[in-house]
C-alpha positions in Angstrom: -16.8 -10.3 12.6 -17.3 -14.1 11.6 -19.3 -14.0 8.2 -16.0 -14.0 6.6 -15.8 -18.0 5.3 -16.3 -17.4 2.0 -19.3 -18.8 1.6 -22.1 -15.5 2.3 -22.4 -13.0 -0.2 -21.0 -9.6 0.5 -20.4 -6.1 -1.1 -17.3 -4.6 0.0 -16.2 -1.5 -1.3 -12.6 -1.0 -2.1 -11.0 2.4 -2.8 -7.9 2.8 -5.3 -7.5 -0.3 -5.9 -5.8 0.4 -9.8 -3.1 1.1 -7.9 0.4 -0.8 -6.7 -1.2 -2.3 -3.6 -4.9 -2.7 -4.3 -4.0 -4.0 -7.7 -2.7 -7.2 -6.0 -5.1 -7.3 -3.5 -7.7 -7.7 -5.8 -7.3 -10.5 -7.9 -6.1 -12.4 -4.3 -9.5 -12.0 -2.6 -11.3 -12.6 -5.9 -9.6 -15.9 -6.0 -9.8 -16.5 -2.7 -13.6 -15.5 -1.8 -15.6 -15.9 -4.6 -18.9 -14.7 -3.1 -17.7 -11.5 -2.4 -19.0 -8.6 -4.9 -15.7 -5.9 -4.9 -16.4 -2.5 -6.0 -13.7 -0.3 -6.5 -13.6 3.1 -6.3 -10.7 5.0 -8.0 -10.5 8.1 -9.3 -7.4 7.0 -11.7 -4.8 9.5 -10.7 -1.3 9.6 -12.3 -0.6 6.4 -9.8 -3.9 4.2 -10.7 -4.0 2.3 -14.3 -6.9 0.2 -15.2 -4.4 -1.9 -17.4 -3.1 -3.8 -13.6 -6.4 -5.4 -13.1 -7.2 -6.2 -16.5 -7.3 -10.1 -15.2 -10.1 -9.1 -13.6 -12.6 -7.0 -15.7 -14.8 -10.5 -16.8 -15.3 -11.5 -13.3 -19.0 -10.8 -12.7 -17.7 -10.3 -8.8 -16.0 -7.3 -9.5 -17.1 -3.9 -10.5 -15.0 -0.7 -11.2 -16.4 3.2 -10.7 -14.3 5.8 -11.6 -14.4 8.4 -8.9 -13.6 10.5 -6.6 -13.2 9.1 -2.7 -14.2 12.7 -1.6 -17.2 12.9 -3.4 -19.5 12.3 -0.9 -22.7 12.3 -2.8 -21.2 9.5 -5.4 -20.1 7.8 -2.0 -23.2 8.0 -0.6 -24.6 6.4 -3.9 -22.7 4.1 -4.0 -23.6 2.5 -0.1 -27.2 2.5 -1.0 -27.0 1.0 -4.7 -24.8 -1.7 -3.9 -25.6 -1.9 -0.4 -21.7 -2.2 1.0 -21.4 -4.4 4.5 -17.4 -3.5 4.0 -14.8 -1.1 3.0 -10.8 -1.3 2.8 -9.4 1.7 1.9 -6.4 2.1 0.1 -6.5 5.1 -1.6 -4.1 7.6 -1.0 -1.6 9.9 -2.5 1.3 8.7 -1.0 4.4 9.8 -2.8 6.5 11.9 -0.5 8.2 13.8 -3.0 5.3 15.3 -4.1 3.7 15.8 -1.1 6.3 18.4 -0.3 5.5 20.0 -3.8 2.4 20.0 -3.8 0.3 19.3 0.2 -2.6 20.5 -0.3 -3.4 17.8 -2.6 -2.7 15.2 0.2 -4.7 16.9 2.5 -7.6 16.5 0.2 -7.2 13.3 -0.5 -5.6 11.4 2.7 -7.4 13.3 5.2 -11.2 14.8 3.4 -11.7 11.9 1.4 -11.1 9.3 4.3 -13.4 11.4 6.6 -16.0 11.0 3.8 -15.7 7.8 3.6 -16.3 6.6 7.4 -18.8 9.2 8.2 -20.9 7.9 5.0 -20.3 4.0 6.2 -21.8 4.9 9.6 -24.6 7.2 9.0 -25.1 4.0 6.7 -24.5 1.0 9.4 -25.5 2.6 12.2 -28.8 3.7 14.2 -26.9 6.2 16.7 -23.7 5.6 18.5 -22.2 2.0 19.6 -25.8 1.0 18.0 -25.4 -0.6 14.7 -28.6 -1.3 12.6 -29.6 -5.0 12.7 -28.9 -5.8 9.0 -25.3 -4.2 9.2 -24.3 -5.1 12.6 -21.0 -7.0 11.2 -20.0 -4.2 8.5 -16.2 -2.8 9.2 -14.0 -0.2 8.1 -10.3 -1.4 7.3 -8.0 1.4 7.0 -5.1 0.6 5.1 -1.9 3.4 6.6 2.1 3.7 6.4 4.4 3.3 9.0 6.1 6.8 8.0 3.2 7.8 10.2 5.7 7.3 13.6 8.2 9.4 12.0 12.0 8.1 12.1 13.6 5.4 14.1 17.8 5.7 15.5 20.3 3.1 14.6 17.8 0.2 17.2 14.3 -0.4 18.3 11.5 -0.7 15.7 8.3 0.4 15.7 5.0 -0.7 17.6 1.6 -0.6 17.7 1.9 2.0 20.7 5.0 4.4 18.6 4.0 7.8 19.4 3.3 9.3 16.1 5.7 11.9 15.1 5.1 12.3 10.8 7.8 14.7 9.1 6.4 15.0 5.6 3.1 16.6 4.2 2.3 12.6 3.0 2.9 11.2 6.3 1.1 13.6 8.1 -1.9 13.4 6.0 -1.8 9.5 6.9 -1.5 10.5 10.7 -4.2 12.5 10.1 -6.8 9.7 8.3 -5.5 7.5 11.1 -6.8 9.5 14.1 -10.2 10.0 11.9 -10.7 6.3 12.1 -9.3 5.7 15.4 -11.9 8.8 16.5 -15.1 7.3 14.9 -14.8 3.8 16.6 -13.5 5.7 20.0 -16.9 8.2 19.9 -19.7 6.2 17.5 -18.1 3.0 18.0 -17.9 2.0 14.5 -16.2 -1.1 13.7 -12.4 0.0 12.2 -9.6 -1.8 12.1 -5.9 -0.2 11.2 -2.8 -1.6 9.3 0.5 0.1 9.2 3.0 -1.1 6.7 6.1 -0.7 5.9 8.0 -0.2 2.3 6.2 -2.5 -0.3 7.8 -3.9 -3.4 6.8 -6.1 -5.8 4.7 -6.2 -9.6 2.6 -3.3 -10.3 4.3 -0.5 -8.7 4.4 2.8 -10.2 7.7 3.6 -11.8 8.4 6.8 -9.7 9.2 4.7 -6.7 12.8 3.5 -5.7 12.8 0.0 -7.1 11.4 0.1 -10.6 13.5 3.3 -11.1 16.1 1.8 -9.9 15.3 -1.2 -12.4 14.7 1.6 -15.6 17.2 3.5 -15.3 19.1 0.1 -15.4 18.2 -1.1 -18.5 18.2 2.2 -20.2 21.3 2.8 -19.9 20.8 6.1 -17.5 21.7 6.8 -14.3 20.3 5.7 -11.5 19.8 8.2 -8.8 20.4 7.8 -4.9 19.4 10.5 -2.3 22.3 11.9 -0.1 24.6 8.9 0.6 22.1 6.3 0.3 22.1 4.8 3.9 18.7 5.9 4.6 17.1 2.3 5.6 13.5 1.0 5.5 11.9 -2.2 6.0 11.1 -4.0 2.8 7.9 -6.1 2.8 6.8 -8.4 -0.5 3.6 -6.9 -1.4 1.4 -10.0 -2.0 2.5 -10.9 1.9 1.3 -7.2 3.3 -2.1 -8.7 1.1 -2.2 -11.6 3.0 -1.8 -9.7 6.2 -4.5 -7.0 5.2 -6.8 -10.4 4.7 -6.2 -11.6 8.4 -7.1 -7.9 10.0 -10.2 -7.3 7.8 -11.5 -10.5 9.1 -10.4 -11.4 12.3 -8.6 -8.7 13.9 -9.8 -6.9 16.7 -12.0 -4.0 16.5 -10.6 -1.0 17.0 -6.7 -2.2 16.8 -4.0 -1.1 14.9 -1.6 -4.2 13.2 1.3 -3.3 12.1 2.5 -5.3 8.9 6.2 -5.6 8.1 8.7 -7.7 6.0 11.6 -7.6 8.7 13.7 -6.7 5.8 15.8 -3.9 6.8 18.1 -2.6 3.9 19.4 0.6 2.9 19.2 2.1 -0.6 22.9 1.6 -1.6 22.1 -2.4 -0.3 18.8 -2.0 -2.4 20.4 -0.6 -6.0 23.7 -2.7 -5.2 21.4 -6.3 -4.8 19.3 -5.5 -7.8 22.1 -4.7 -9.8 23.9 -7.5 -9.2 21.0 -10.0 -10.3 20.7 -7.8 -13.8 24.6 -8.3 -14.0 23.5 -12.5 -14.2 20.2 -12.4 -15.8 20.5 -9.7 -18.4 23.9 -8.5 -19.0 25.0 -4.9 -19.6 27.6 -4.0 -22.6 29.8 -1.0 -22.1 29.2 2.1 -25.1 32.1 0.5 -26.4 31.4 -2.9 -26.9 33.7 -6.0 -25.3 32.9 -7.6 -22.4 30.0 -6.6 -20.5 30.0 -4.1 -17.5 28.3 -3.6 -14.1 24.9 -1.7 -14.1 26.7 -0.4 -11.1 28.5 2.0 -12.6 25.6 3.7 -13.4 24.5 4.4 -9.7 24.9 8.1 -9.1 23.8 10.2 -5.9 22.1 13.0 -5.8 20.6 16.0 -3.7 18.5 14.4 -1.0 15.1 15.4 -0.5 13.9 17.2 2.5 12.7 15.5 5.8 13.6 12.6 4.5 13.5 10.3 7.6 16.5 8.0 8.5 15.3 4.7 9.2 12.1 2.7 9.8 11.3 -0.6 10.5 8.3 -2.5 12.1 7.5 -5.0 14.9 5.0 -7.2 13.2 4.9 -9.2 16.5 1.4 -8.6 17.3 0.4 -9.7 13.8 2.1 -12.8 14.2 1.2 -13.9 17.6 -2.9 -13.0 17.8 -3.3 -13.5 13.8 -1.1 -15.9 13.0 0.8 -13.9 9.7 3.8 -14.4 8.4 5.8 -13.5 5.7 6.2 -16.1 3.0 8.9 -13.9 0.9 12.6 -12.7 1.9 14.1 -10.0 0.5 16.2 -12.8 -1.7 13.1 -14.2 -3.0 10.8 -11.1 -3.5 13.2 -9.4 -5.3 14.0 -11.7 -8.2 10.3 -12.3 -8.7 10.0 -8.1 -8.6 12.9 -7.9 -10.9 11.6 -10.4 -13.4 8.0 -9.0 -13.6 9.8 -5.8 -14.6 12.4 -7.7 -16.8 8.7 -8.3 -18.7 7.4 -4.9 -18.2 10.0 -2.7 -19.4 11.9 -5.3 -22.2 8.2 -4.3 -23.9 8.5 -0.7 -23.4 12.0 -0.3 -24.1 12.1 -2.8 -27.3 
């Protein structure tokens, strides 16, 4: 897949994009291929707000459409009017939490609406099997999934490309799910796909029910700020402008059919987490104790609380074939990502909370 210099016109349809990841992705490729038409698709769940890619609504190369990913008459519509040559799919419930509340909705969602999705982009691409129509014959599916999908790692080793999967929570096993969906229409119609695994992303634009900006909240109001079980459940921490980046390199050069699997090689644990970011609010925006004096750590306000069920021990990710056939790397540690995450929030929530 070569027509990817910028400099050809193309429709590429995005889905969820008004949320955390998608949101950054956008205005990136935007800037960074400015003949490409992006239509996003979101049907502005409880995770998706309009308001992160307000930087964007006035560029004539982007175009929003509020709906629904399983829809598959509004997807259908949506190939032929704008006449898409791409898709990378990002939407997804994906919180764990409520996944084990509430599954079916993931199942919908992760696993019906990704289904919809590829099966509409090849009845659209493609004469029959491994035979794509002239016109579309450089059109691929990027499916954007979690490494939760291999389930939990021991104390060593990290995971592959060729991890057995082994999901432990409705969400991840939804994502399994999608995966083998995309994996199964390039394997049987030979539709162009591509995979990406990531681990944890952090960064601006994340919803607040994740770890770090509650983390960051709960800081500056004043509450505490909870931590499941002891808090030495670890994950791999990845910037998420870099997992953008990497996301950039698959769609256009990786190999078709391959899975990448994107990773910060940031391995932390959520005490490290809630102890680091505390300790740059201690510096950069002191806390005063209820009584006044001199000022006291926002660690005091870390409590720990029940932890949640299957929640997996430990991941962390071998980006090594990224690296090596794409070239990718990281441009953030965990030092640097961090600070910029916690200052985008400083901004964020000094206006909410003022």
């Amino acid at each position: 897949m070569f027509r990817k210099d910028g400099r050809e016109e193309m429709n590429i349809l995005l889905t969820g994009t008004a949320g955390f990841i998608g949101s950054n992705f956008v205005p990136y490729f935007l800037e960074k291929y400015p003949s490409y038409t992006l239509i996003n698709l979101d049907l502005l769940t409880y995770a998706g707000n309009l308001e992160n890619l307000k930087e964007c609504e006035e560029n004539p190369q982007y175009k929003f459409i509020k709906g629904d990913i399983c829809n598959r008459e509004l997807v259908e519509f949506i190939f032929n009017e704008y006449d898409i040559r791409g898709v990378i799919h990002f939407a997804a419930e994906s919180h764990v939490d409520n996944s084990i509340k509430n599954p079916g909705v993931f199942i919908e969602t992760n696993v019906n609406g990704t289904y919809t999705l590829i099966d509409v982009a090849k009845k659209h691409w493609m004469e029959k099997p491994f035979v794509y129509k002239k016109e579309y014959k450089d059109c691929r599916f990027h499916h954007i999934s979690t490494d939760e999908v291999y389930g939990t790692l021991g104390e060593v080793g990290l995971f592959t490309e060729t991890t057995p999967y082994a999901p432990n929570s409705p969400y991840s096993a939804s994502k399994a799910s999608s995966d083998m969906i995309v994996r199964a229409y390039h394997e049987t119609f030979g539709v162009d796909t591509v995979i990406t695994n990531c681990s944890n992303n952090y960064g601006p634009k994340q919803h607040d029910e994740k770890l770090i900006p509650t983390i960051i909240r709960n800081a500056l109001q004043g509450n505490p700020i909870p931590i499941y079980g002891d808090g030495k459940n670890i994950r791999d921490w990845l910037y998420v402008l870099d997992h953008c980046k990497g996301i950039d390199l698959v769609y256009h050069l990786g190999k078709t059919g391959e899975t990448y699997n994107i990773g910060g090689r940031n391995e932390r644990t959520n005490l490290q987490i809630v102890d680091k970011i505390c300790s740059i609010l201690d510096e950069i925006k002191p806390r005063h104790s209820s009584e006044g004096g001199n000022p006291s750590s926002y660690k005091e306000l870390i409590t720990f609380v029940e932890d949640r069920a299957g929640h997996d021990r430990r991941y962390a990710i071998d980006a090594t074939k990224l690296e090596n056939e794409l070239g990718w790397r990281a441009d953030e540690n965990f030092d640097t990502g961090i600070l910029k995450t916690i200052e985008w929030y400083l901004g964020r929530y000094d206006i909410i909370l003022s």
